[in-house]
TITI-468109 format. One record per residue: y, z, x of N, C-alpha, C in turn. Coordinates in pm, whole numbers, plus 50000, padded with zeros to 5 digits. Atoms other than C-alpha are relative to their C-alpha. Layout:
<pts>
YZXYZXYZX;...
</pts>
This chain:
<pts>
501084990550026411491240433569499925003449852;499704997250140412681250233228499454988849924;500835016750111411821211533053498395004350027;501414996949960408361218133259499375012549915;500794987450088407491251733088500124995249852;500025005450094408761236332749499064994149960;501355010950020406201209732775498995005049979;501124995149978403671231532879498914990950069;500775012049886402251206333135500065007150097;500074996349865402411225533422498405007650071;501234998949921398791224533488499264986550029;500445014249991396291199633577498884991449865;500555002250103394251201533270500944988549934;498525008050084397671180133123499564985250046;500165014249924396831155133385498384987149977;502205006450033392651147233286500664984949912;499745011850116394481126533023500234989650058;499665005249890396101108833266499394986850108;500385002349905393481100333492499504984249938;500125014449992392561063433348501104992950005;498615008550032396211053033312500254997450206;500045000249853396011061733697499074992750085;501175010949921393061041433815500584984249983;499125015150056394791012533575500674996050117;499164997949927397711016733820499504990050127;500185007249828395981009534169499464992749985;500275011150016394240983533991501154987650025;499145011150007397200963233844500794998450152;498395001649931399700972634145499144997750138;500215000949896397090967734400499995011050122;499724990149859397250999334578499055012949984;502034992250008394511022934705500315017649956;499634989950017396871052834630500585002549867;499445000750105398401065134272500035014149960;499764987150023399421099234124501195000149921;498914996350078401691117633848500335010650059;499354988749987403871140934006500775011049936;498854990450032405441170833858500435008950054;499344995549876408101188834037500715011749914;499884992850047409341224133947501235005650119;498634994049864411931248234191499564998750066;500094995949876409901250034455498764988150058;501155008549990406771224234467500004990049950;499965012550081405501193734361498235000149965;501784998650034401561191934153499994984449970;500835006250042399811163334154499074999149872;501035000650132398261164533793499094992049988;500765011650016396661134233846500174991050109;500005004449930395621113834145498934988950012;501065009449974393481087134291500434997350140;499975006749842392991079034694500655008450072;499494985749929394491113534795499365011049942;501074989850040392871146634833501115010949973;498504987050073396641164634784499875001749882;499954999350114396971182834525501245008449975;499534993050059399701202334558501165001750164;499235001649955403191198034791500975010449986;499054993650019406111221234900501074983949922;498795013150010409661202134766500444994450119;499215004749892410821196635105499044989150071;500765010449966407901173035108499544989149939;499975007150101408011158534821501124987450015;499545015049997408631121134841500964997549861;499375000550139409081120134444501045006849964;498694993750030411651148634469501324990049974;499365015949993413771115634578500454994149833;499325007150100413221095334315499925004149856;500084992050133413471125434001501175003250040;498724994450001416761132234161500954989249942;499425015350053418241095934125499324994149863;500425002150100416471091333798499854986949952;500345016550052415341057233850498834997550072;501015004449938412991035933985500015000850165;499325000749830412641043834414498834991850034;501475008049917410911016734628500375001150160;500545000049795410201020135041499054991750034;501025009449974408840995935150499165005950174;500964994949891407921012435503501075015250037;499274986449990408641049035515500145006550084;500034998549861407911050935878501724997150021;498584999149986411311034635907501065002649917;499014992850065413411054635668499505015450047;499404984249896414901084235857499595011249928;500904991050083413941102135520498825007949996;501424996450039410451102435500499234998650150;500555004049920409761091635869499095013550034;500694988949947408351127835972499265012749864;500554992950096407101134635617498295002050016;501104995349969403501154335677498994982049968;500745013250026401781119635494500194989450067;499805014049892403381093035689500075003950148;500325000749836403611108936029498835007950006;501574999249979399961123036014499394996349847;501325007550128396641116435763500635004749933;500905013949988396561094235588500494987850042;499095010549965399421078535696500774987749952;499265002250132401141067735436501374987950039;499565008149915403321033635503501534996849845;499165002950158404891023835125499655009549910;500014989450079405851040134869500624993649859;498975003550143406931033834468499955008949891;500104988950111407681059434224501694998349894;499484998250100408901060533830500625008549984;499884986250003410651089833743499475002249839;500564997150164408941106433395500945008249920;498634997650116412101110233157499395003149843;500284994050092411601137232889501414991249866;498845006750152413011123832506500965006750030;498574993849976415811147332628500784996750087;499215007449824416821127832948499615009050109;499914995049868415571154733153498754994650086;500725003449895413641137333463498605012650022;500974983149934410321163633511498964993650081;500895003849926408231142533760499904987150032;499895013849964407381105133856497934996650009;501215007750005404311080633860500364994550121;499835005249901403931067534178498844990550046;501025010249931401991043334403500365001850140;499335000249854401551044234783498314993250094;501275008049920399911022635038500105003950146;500984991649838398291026135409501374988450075;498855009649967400690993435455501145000149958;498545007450032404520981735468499424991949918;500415011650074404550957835193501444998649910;499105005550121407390940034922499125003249894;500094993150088407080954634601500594986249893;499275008250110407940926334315501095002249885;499574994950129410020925734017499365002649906;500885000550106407560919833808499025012750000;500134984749955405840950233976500615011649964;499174991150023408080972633974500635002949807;499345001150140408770960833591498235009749925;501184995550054405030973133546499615014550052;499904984449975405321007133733500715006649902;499014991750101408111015733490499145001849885;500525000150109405961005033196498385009350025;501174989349992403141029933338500295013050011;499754983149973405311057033391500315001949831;499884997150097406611052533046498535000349857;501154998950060403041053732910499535015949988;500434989149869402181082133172501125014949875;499254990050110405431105232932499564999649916;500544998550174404041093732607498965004350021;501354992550011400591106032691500055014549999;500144985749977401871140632802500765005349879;499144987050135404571150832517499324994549876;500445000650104402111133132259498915016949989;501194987150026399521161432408501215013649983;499164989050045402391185732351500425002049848;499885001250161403111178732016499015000749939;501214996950058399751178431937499645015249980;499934986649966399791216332057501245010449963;498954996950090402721222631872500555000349829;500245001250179402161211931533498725000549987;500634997550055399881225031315499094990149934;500565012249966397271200131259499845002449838;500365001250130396681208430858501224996849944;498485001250086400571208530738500384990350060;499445008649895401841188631060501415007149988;498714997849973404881209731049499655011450142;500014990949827405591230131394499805014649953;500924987349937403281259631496500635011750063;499244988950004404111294131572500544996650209;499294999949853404321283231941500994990250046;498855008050053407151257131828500915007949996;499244990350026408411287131680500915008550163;499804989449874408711307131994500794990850095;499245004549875409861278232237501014996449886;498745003150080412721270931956500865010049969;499144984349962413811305831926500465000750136;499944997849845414001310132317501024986250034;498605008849986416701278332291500715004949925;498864995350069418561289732011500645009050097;499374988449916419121324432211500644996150074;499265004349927420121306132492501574995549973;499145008550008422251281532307501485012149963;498944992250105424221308732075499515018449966;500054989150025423631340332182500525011749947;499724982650047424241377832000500464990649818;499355001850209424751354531641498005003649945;500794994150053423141371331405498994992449854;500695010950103420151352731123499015009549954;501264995450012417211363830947499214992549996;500875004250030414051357630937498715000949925;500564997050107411321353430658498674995350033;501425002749980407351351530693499355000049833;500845004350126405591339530365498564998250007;501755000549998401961342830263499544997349844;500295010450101401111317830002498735002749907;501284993750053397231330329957499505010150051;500944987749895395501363830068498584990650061;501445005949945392211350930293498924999849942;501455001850103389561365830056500374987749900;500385012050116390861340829767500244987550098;499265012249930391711312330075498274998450024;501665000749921387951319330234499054993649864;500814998950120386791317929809500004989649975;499415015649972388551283729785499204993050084;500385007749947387091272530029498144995049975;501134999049980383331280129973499584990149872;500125005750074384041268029645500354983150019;499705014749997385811235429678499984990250144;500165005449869385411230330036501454999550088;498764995949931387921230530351501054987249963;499065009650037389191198630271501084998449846;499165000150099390711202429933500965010550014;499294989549919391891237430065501134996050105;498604998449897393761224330355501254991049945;499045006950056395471197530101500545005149926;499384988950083396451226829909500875005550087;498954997749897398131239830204501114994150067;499065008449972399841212830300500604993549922;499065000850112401241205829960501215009050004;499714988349996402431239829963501214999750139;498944999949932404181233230309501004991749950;498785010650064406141202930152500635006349926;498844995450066407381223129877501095008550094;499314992049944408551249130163501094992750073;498915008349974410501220330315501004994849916;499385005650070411731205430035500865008349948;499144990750095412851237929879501295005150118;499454993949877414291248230250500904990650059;499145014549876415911209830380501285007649959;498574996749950419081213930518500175017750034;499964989349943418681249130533499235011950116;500994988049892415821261330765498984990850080;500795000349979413651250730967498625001349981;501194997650072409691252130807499115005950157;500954995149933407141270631051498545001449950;501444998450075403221269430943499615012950123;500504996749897402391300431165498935008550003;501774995150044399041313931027499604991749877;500385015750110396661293530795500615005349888;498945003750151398621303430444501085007850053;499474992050059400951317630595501904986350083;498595009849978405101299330636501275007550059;498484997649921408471309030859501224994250028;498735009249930411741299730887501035012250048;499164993949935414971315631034501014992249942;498975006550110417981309030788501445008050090;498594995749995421671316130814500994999649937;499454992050158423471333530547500605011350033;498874988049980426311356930526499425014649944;500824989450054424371385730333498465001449993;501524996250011421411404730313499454995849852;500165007450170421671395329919500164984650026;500545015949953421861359030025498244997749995;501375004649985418421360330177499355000749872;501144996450109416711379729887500474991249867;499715012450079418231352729676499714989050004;500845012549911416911326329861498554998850009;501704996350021413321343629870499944997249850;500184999750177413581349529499500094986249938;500035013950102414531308929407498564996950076;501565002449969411491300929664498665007649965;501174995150096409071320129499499814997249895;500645005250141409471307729154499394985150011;500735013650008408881270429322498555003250050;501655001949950405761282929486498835006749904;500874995350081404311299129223499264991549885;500435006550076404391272129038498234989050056;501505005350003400251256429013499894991050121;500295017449949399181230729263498264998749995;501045005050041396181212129225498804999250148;501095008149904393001210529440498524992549949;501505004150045389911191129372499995002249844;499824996750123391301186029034500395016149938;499594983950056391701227828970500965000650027;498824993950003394881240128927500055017050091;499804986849879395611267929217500925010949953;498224989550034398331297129144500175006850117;499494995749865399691303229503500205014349979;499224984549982400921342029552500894993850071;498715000149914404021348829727500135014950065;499644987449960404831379229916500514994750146;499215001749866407501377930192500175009750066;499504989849943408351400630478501554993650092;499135001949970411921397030572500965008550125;499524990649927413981409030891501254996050071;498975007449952417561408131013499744998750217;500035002849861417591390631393501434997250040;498585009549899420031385431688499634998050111;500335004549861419621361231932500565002850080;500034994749853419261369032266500035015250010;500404989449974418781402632206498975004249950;501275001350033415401399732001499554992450025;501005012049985412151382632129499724997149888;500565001950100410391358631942499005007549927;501794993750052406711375931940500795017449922;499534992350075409151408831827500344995649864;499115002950135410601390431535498894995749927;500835005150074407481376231429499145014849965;500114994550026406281409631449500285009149907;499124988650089408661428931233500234990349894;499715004850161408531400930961498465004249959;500454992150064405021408030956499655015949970;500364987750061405211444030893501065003849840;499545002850088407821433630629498734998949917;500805011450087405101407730495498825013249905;500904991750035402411437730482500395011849949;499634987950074404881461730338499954994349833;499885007750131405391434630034498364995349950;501215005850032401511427130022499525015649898;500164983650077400791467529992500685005049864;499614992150096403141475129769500044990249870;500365009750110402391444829517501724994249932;498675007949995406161429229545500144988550048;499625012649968407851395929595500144996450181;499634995249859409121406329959500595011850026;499604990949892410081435930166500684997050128;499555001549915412181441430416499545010250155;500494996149881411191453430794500615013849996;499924987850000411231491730837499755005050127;500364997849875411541506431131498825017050007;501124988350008409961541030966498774996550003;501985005149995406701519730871499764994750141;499724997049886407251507031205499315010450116;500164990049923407321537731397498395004149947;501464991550040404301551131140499004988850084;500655004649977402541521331282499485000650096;500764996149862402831526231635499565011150041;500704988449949401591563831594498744994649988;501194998150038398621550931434499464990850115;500185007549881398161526531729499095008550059;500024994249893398751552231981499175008249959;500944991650051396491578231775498224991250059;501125007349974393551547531795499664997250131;500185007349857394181540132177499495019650052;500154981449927394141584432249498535006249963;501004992550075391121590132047498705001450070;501154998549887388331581732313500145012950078;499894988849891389921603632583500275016449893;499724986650093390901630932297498315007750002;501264998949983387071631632276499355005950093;500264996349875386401635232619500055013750045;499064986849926389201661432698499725011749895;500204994350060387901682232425501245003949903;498714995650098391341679632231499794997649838;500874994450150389151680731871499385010849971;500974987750047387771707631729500075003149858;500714998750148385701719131389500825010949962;500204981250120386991745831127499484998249880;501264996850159384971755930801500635004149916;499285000550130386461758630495498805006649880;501124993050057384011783430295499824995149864;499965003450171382891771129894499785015549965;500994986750070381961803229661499404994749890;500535004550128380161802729382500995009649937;499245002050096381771806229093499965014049910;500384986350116380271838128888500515013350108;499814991049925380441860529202501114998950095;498885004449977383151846929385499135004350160;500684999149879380311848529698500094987550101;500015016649896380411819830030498524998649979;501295004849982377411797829981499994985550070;499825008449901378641768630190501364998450082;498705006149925380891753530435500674985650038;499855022049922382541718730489501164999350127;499895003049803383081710330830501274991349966;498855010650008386651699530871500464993550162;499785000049893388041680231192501535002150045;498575000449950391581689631386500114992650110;499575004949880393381673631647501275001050014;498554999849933395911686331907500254991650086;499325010749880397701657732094500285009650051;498684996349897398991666732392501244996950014;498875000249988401851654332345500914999849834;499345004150179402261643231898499695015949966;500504988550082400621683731845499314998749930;500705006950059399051689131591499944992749887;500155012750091397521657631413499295002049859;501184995150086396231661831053499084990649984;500605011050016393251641930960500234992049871;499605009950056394881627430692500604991450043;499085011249923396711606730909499294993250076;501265003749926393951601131165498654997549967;501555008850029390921593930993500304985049899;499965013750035392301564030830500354989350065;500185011849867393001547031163499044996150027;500695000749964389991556331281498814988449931;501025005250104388181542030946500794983049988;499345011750012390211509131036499464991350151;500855004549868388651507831385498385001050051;501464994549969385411508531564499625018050028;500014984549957386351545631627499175008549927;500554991250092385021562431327498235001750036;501284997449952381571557031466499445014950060;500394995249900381791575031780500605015549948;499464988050104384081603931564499235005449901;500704996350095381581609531323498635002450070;501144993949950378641612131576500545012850073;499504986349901380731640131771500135008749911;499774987350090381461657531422498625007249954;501804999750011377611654231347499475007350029;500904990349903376491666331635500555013350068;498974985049977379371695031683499245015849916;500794989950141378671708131328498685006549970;501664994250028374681710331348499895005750111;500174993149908375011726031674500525015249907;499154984950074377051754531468499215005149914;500714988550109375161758631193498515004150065;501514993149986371641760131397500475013850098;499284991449952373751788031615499665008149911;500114986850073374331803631280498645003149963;501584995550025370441802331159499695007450137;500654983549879370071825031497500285010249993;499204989650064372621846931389499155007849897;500254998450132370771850331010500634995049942;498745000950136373201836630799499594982049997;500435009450126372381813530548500664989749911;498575008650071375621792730435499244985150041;500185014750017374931757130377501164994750070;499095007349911376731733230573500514985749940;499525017950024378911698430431500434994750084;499445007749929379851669530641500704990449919;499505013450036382221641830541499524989850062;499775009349915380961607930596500754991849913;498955006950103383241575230499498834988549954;500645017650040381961539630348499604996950138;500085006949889381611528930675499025003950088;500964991049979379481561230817498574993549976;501285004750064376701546630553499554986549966;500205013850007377151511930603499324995450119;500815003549935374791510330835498174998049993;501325003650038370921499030834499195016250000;500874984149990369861533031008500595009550009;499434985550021372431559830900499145010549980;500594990750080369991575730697498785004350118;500924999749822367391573831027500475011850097;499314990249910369841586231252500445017149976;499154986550047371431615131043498735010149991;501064992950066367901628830913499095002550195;499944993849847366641627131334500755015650057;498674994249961369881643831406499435018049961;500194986550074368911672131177498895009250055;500994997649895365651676831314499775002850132;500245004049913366171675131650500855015550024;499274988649974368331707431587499405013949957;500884989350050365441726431458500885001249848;499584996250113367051726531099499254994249911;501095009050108365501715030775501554992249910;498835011649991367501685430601500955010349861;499274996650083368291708830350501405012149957;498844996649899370501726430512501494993149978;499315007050035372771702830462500474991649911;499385005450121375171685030259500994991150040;498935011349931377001652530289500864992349887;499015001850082380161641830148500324986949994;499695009949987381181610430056501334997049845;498445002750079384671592329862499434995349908;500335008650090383771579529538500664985250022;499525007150014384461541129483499274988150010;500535012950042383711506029415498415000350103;501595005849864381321502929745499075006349969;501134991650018379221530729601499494994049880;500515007250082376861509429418498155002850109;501604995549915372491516929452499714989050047;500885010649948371691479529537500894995750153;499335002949926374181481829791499285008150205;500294992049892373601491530171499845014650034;499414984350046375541526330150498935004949909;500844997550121373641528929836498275004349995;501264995449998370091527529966499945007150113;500054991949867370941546830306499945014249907;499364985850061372181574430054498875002549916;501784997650117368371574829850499155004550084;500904988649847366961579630220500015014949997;499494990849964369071605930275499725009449907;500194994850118368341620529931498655007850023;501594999550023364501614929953499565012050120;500134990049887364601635130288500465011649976;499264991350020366421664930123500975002750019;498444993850014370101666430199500184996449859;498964997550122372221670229931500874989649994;498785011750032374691642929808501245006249923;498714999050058378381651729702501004988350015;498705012350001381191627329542501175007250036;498824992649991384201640129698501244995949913;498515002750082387801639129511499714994349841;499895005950146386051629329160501095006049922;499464998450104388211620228909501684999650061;499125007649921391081611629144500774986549975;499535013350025391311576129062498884990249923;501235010150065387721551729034499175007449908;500404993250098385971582428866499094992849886;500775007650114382871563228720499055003749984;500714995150013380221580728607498724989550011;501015009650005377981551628569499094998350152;500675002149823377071548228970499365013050011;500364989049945376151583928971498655000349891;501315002850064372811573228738499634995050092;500135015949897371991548828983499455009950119;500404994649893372001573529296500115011849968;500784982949986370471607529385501345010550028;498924988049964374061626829351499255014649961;500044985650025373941665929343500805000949941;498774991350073377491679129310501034987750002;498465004950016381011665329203501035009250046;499124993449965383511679529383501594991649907;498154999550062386911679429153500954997650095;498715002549908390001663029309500945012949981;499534994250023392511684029385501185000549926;498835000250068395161668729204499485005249835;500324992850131392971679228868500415016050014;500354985850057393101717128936501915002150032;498374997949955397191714629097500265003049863;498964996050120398461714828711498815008349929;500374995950062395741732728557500265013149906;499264990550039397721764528491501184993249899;498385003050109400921743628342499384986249921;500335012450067399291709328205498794997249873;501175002750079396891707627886499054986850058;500865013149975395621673327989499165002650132;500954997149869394581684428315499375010049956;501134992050042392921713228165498834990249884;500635002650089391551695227917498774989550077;500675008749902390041664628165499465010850096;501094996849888388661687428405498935007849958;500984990650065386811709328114498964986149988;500775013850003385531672228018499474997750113;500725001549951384531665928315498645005850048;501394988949952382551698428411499144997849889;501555001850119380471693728089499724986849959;501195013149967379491658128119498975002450109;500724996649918378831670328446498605009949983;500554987949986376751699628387498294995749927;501385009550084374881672328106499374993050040;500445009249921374001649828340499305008250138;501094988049934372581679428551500554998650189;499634999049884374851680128818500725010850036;499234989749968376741711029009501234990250045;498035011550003380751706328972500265013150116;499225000749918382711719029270501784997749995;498885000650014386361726029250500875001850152;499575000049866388181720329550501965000750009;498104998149999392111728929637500795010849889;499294985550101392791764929425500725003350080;499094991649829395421778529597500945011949943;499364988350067396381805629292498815006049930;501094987650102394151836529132499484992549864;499865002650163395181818228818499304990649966;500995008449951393771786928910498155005749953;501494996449975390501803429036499415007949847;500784994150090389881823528704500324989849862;500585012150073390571790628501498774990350029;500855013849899388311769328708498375010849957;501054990250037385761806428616499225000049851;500154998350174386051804828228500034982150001;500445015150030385581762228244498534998850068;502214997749951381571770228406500384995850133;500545002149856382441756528753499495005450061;500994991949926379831760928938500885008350171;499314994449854381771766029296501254995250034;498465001150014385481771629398499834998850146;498905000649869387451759429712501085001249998;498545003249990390691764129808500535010350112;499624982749892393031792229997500205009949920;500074987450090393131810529703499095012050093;501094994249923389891822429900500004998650071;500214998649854389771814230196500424982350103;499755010249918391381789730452499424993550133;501325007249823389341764230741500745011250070;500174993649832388681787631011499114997350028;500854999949865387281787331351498185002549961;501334998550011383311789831318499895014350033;500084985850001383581825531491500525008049923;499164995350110385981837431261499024996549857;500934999150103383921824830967498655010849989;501334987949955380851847531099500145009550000;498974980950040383171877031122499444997749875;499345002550157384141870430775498155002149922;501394995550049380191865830644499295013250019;500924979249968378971898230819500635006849959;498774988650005382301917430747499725001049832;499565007350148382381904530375501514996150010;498665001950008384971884230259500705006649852;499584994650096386101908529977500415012450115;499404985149949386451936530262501654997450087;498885007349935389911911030419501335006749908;
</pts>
């Protein structure tokens, strides 16, 4: 059974191949019957037949069981009279089955996993010369099936063995030499954008001879010591064995300076990357699909953090499978009402009065507590989730504020959306509906978005956000001056305000440079005729620097911390100077 799953023949699809070598058969040998048997613990499949409608035998009926046990050639000439087979279902009822001749199909390992056979309606003598030509059909009959295995095993661009090589070669080692301990290393030669860029440019064919250069050096640099694996398109595996953890990363480190070195496609000179993820294994007590797993979260710890290789973490790890389990909870979180909005008040700046609110989202697991959305909206913004999360915050939030226009109260309302929010044809459609449909006017509102590369006017985002403009909401860059901080895009599109990162105002009390950059910024800003926004005060001292630099409007807890929507309404009717 074990050789049989190896192969991966244990269907009949294996056998299609088969089926002319089998017609051949009852040609040359004369017989109206023919079939490849393969035999497992408990059955026997027909993969391939001709002149029988069986397809599929217990063992205790299996003729071929016979001759896969004796691992040679078996001939019967009338099976009626052998005591054996005399009351076997085929010869003592339909079709009545009289002779019999079967090969056995001997794996390159010696292990027997089935037979080629022949069987007639008649007793009959079987020749030598026959019988010399059954053998030479069964041994056809093996090379057809472990060529289609090998085919399905190696990687058809490198030709070195495939990750599912990988897996049935791990799953012997374990066996062979279990609880010894090895590592293993996953390599990624090109990221996909420059592999996909390669390609468009020079085409797949010079590309995949770039790759398969690239595997040769990994052999050449690796013979005698590893095994080579191709088990994504750039990417390479082996499983070494070495007394230290400084071994390996010594071993990574000489193979990276050979792969870095140029190779050529289509005449251009290439410059491979390298980034490894590395992880210690022990067989038979780690699966394969685990080990391939935990090299790549190695691989993607060494990609992220712009290093040679990394080693497997079980903290990034663990962070990984919250964010999983966060992405798989987030539908029903939805459902079960385990989200909910709080408001985070702005003031203006001269009076230290609330003139808006930005809609923030929480979430209590039932079982993780609670989740912040720094942790959870960048899953979400990694899945299809953020959609269906951003129409529930949408339509939460404008339910609240047309509430409050019943009330009287007059606070402006912000939403966060991400890149992804406005990367759609009819954001600007939908959102500006949305608004309407709540009895509000668009101006009412105010929508937030991350500064960065994608925010460009000829871009999608870019003209959803001129809609959205032209219709009257308001546009804010959130966290300017954070990091991309380019003033140039904000000519281009219909911004309002700049909301100040908060890491500008954190040192503004102890740091000249941060005072000095965020005065610079408010008065480019102010020249360019935009309202600045300071977001994250969380001292007096703060707030009456952020007063004497012109900002127009302060956030933080200096003033006031997200609360509940009812609690905010207190707070507006009550005043928030009477707290």
């Amino acid at each position: 059974m074990s050789a049989l799953e190896g192969l991966n023949v244990l269907d009949y699809a294996a056998g299609a191949s088969l089926d002319r070598l089998i017609e051949l058969a009852t040609y040359a040998l004369d017989a109206p019957v023919a079939f490849v048997s393969l035999v497992d613990a408990d059955r026997q499949r027909l993969i391939s037949r001709r002149g029988l409608e069986v397809t599929e035998t217990t063992i205790h009926d299996s003729i071929c069981s016979h001759t896969i046990s004796q691992g040679r050639t078996l001939v019967v000439s009338d099976l009626q009279q052998d005591e054996r087979f005399a009351k076997n279902p085929l010869v003592d009822g339909e079709p009545h089955l009289r002779f019999y001749a079967g090969c056995p199909l001997i794996a390159q390992n010696g292990t027997p996993i089935g037979a080629l056979c022949v069987m007639d309606k008649v007793a009959r003598v079987f020749t030598t010369a026959e019988t010399r030509q059954l053998e030479t059909l069964a041994r056809a009959a093996m090379n057809e099936l472990e060529l289609r295995v090998l085919s399905g095993r190696r990687e058809p661009v490198s030709g070195l063995p495939n990750r599912h090589q990988f897996t049935i070669d791990y799953a012997g080692w374990s066996e062979r030499e279990p609880n010894k301990a090895l590592y293993a290393v996953l390599v990624d030669i090109f990221d996909l954008p420059r592999a996909n860029e390669a390609g468009q440019v020079l085409g797949m064919g010079p590309l995949e001879a770039l790759i398969k250069r690239a595997g040769v050096r990994f052999n050449v640099a690796l013979e005698g010591l590893a095994v080579v694996y191709h088990v994504g398109v750039t990417r390479f595996a082996f499983l070494v064995d070495l007394p230290t953890a400084e071994d390996v990363e010594r071993l990574v480190e000489e193979l990276r300076s050979r792969m870095l070195r140029p190779l050529v496609a289509a005449a251009v000179p290439m410059s491979p990357l390298f980034h490894a993820g590395i992880c210690a294994v022990t067989l038979g007590v780690d699966g394969a699909d685990d080990v391939i797993r935990r090299m790549l979260i190695g691989l993607h710890a060494s990609i992220a953090d712009q290093v040679s290789f990394a080693w497997y973490s079980a903290g990034r790890d663990d962070g990984l499978r919250r964010g999983y389990r966060l992405a798989a909870d987030a539908q029903r979180g939805l459902k079960e009402d385990e989200f909910h909005l709080v408001y985070q008040p702005r003031f203006r700046s001269s009076d230290l009065q609330p003139v808006s609110a930005e809609v923030l989202i929480r979430w209590n697991h039932p079982r993780l507590g609670s989740v912040s959305p720094a942790e959870f909206i960048p899953v979400f913004e990694r899945t299809a989730l953020m959609e269906g999360v951003t129409e529930w915050v949408v339509d939460h939030a404008l339910d609240q504020l047309s509430a409050w226009r019943r009330l009287g109260l007059t606070l402006g309302l912000s939403i966060n959306l991400s890149a992804k929010d406005v990367a759609r044809a009819d954001a600007a459609e939908r959102l500006i509906a949305k608004i309407k449909s709540k009895g509000l006017s668009c101006e009412d509102v105010e929508i937030e978005i991350t500064e960065g590369e994608w925010l460009r006017a000829d871009s999608l985002p870019g003209r959803q956000l001129k809609l959205m403009a032209l219709a009257g909401i308001r546009l804010a860059v959130d966290d300017f001056g954070s990091g991309y901080s380019n003033f140039a895009y904000l000519t281009e599109l219909p911004m309002d305000i700049l909301k100040l990162d908060k890491s500008l105002i954190d040192n503004l009390a102890t740091d000249e440079r941060s005072l000095l950059k965020a005065r610079a910024i408010i008065g480019l800003a102010h020249g360019l005729g935009y309202i600045t926004v300071a977001e994250g005060a969380e001292t007096e001292e703060q707030v009456s620097l952020l007063q004497s630099l012109g900002c127009d409007e302060i956030q933080g807890f200096a003033l006031a911390k997200p609360m509940s929507a009812t609690d905010l309404a207190d707070r507006l009717v009550s005043g928030f100077g009477s707290s």
